[in-house]
N, C-alpha and C positions, 0 to 999 in steps of 0.2 A: 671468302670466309663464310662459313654456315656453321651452325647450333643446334640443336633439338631442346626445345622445354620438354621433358620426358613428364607427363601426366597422366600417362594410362590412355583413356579414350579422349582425352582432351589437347595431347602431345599436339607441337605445332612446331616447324621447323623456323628459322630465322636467316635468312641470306643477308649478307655485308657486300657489297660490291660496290666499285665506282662504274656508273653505267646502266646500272639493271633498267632502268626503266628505258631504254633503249630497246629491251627487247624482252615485254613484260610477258607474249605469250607464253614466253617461256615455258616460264614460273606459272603463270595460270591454271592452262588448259591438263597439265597433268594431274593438278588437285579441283579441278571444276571442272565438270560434265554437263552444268545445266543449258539454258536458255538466254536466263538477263542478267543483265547486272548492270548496277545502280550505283553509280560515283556520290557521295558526298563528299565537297571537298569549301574551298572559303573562295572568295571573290580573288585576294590575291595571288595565293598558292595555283586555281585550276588557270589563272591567268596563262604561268609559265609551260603547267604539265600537262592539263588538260585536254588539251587537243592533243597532244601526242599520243597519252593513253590511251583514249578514244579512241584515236585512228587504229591504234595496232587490235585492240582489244576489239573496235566491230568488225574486222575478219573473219569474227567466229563466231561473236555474239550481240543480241541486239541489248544497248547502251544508252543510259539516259544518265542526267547528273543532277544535282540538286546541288544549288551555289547558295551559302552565306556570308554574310558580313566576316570580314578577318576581327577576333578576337573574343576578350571574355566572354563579352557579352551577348555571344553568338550560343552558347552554351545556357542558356535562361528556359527554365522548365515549360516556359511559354511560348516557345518557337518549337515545342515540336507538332502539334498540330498540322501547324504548314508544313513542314515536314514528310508524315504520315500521308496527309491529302497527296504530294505531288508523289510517292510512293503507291499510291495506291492507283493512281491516274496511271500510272505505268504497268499497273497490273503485275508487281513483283508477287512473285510467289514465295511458300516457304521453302521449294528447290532452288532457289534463285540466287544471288548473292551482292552483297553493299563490300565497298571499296570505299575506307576511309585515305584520304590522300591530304595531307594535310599535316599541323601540327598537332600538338596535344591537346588543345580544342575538339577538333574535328574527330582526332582519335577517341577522348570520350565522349562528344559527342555521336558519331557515327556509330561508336560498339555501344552505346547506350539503346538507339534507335533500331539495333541489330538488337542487342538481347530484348526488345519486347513487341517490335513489329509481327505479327502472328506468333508469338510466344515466343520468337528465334530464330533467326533467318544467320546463313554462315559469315562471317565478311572475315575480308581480306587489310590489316594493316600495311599502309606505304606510311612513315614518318617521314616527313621534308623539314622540319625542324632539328637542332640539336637535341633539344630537351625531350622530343619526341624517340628520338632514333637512341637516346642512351637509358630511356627512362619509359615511358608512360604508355610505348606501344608495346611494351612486352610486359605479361601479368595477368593481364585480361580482367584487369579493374577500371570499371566504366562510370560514368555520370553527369547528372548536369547540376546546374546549381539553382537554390531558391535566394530569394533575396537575402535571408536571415543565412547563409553562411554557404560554399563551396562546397562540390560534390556532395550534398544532402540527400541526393534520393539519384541511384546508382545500381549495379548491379555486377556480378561476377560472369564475365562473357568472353572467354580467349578466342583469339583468331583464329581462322582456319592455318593462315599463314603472317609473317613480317617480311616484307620486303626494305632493305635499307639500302639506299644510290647515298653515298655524302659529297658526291657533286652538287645537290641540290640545294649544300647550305653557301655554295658561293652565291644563291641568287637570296641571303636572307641577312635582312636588313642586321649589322652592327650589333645594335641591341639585343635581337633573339639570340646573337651569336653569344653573346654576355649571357644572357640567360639559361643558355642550357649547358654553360659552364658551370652555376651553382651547382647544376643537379652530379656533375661529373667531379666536382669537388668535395659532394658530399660524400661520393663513393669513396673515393680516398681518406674522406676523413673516419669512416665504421669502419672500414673494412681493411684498407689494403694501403699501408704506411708508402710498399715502394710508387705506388699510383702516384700517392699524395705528393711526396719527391718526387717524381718523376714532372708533375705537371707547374709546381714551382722553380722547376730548373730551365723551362723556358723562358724565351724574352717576351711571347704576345703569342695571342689564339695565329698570329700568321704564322710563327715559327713552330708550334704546336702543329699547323694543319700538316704537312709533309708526312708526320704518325696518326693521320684523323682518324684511319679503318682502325690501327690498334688500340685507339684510346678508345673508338664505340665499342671494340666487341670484347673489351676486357669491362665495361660499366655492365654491358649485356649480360654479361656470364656472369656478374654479382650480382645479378638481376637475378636471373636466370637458377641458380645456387638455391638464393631463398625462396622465389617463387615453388619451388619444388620440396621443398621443405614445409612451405609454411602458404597453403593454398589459400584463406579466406581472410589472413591478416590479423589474427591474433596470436601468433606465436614470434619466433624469426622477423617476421617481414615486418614487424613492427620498428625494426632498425631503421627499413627506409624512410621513416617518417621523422629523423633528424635535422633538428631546422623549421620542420614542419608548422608543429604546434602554436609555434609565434607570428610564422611565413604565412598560415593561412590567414591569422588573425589580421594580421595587416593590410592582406590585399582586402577582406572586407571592410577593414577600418575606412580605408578609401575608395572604397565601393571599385577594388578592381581597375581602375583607372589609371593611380598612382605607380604604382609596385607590380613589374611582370612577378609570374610565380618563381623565377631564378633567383629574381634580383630580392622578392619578400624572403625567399627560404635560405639565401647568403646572409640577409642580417639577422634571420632567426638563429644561424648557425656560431655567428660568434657571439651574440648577444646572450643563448643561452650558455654557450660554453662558459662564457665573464662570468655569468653568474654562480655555475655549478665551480669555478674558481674559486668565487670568493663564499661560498661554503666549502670549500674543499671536498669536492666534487669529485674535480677531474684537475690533471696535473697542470700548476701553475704556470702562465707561459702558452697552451697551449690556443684561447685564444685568437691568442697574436697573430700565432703559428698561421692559423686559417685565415686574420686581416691580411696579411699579407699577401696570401696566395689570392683570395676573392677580390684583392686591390691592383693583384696585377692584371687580370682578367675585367677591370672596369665596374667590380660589382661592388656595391653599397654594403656596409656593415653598421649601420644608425641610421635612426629615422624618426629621431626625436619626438616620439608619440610615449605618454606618459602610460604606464603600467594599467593605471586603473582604465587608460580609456580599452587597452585589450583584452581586459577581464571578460567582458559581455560575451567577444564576438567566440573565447577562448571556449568557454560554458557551450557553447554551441558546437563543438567539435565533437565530430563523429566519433574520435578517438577518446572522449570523456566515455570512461565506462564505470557506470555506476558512482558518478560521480567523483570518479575519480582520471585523473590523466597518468597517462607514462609517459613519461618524458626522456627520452631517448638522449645519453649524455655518452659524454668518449674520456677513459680514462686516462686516453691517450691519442696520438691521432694513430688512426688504425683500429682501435681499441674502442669499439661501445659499449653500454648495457644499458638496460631500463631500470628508471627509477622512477616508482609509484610516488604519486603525491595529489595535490589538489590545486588550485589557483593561486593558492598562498607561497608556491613556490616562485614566483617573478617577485614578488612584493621586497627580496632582496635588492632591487636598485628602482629610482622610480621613473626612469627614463628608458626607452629600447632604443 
């Protein structure tokens, strides 16, 4: 299965295969001409792929990698330093190209350290997470986080290309597998009611994997829709941030620790819908609709942190503009819009 993000000079194609990284020249060498190229990937992730990549990919070119710690906290505005240093020890050029390989960490991380190493250097997406492969490597919205709140200081930087294997989520722990079902739950719940049925009429993510290539490249393609409509995130693509607004606040409530970003942005997602309920919002019931589906997939909808303690971290949200949020509600499932308001809009229940 392949795609195009059709962007003008920025267009990037998207492959779906079970295998590709099997035979990654492939794909490479017809969109890269240069010399080096430069892996970032996590301690656990280059564990499994790493060397295989390597090997196929120094046939043709000279190859160096740069390993971090697996998680958030690998993504802190303070690691990239070390970063830059061991890039530069390599002698990357701006012909050259970075290979995020990895999950959605690595993937903002990596297109982070891509849009600003010499002003820009090209890199290549591999997502090996679900949340990655349905969600965060396609858009070409990158970042790392400050302490005072998630993806704070970021940059607009699309791939040259996406490669996606979804063999590679049989090596990813249970949990990530939970987690990059919120983000594929959320799609169903904007956008696309039959998705949303579709993914409740299973019994468990095992009975789901058998359609895994159709469930990634149908999130893709609603990816893929708005990103092209709506390139810097204030028009359209503001839909994708359902769930969001409460999802981030949470994992900074617990400093990222507590709550992966699936499992924060699943109790964002019914928590706000309860609420936009109980103003009459969005249609009563619907909720539920989304407990249910997030409950069979193992993901949390409460989290018993009171309203006021989210306020702080809420204020801090890249999406407050002008002091004001949009808060991205569904007047059904399939059905969203935004609706402008300010912090006073959670103050309807005092619990998430």
């Amino acid at each position: 299965m392949e795609m195009t993000v059709n962007l003008g000079k920025d267009s990037y194609p998207i492959y779906i295969k079970q295998g590709i990284l099997d035979n990654i020249n492939a794909y490479i060498e017809p969109v890269y001409h240069g010399s080096k190229i430069m892996i970032i990937s996590d301690d656990r992730v280059y564990s499994f792929y790493g060397d295989k990549i390597e090997k196929q990919l120094s046939q043709t070119y000279l190859v160096d990698h740069v390993i971090v710690p697996h998680g958030e906290q690998s993504k802190r505005f303070d690691i990239l330093p070390s970063i830059y240093s061991q890039i530069l020890d390599f002698h990357l050029t701006r012909t050259d190209l970075i290979i995020a390989l990895g999950g959605g960490v690595i993937g903002d991380l990596a297109g982070f350290v891509a849009s600003t190493y010499l002003r820009g250097v090209k890199f290549v997406q591999i997502p090996t997470s679900l949340l990655a492969q349905v969600d965060s490597s396609v858009g070409g919205k990158v970042a790392v986080d400050l302490p005072e709140g998630k993806n704070l200081i970021g940059a607009f930087k699309h791939p040259t290309m996406v490669l996606i294997d979804p063999l590679t989520l049989q090596t990813l722990e249970e949990r990530f597998i939970n987690d990059g079902m919120g983000e594929v739950i959320k799609y169903g719940c904007i956008f696309d009611k039959d998705l949303f049925d579709r993914l409740a009429s299973y019994e468990s993510f095992d009975d789901l994997y058998k359609d895994i290539d159709e469930i990634i490249y149908r999130c893709v393609d609603l990816k893929r829709i708005v990103v092209e409509k709506d390139l810097f995130d204030f028009g359209d693509r503001l839909s994708l941030n359902f769930g969001h607004t409460l999802g981030h606040a949470l994992e900074q409530r617990f400093h990222y620790e507590t709550y992966s970003h699936g499992e924060a942005v699943s109790i964002g997602m019914v928590q706000l819908t309860h609420i936009a309920e109980l103003k009459g919002l969005s249609k009563e019931g619907t909720s539920e609709q989304i407990k249910e589906v997030v409950s069979l997939y193992h993901l949390p909808y409460e989290s018993h942190v009171s309203t006021a303690d989210l306020k702080e971290a809420m204020s801090l949200d890249k999406k407050n503009i002008h002091s004001k949020l949009n808060y991205v509600l569904l007047k059904d499932i399939g059905q969203y819009y935004v609706y402008p308001s300010d912090l006073s809009f959670i103050d309807e229940v005092e619990v998430i």
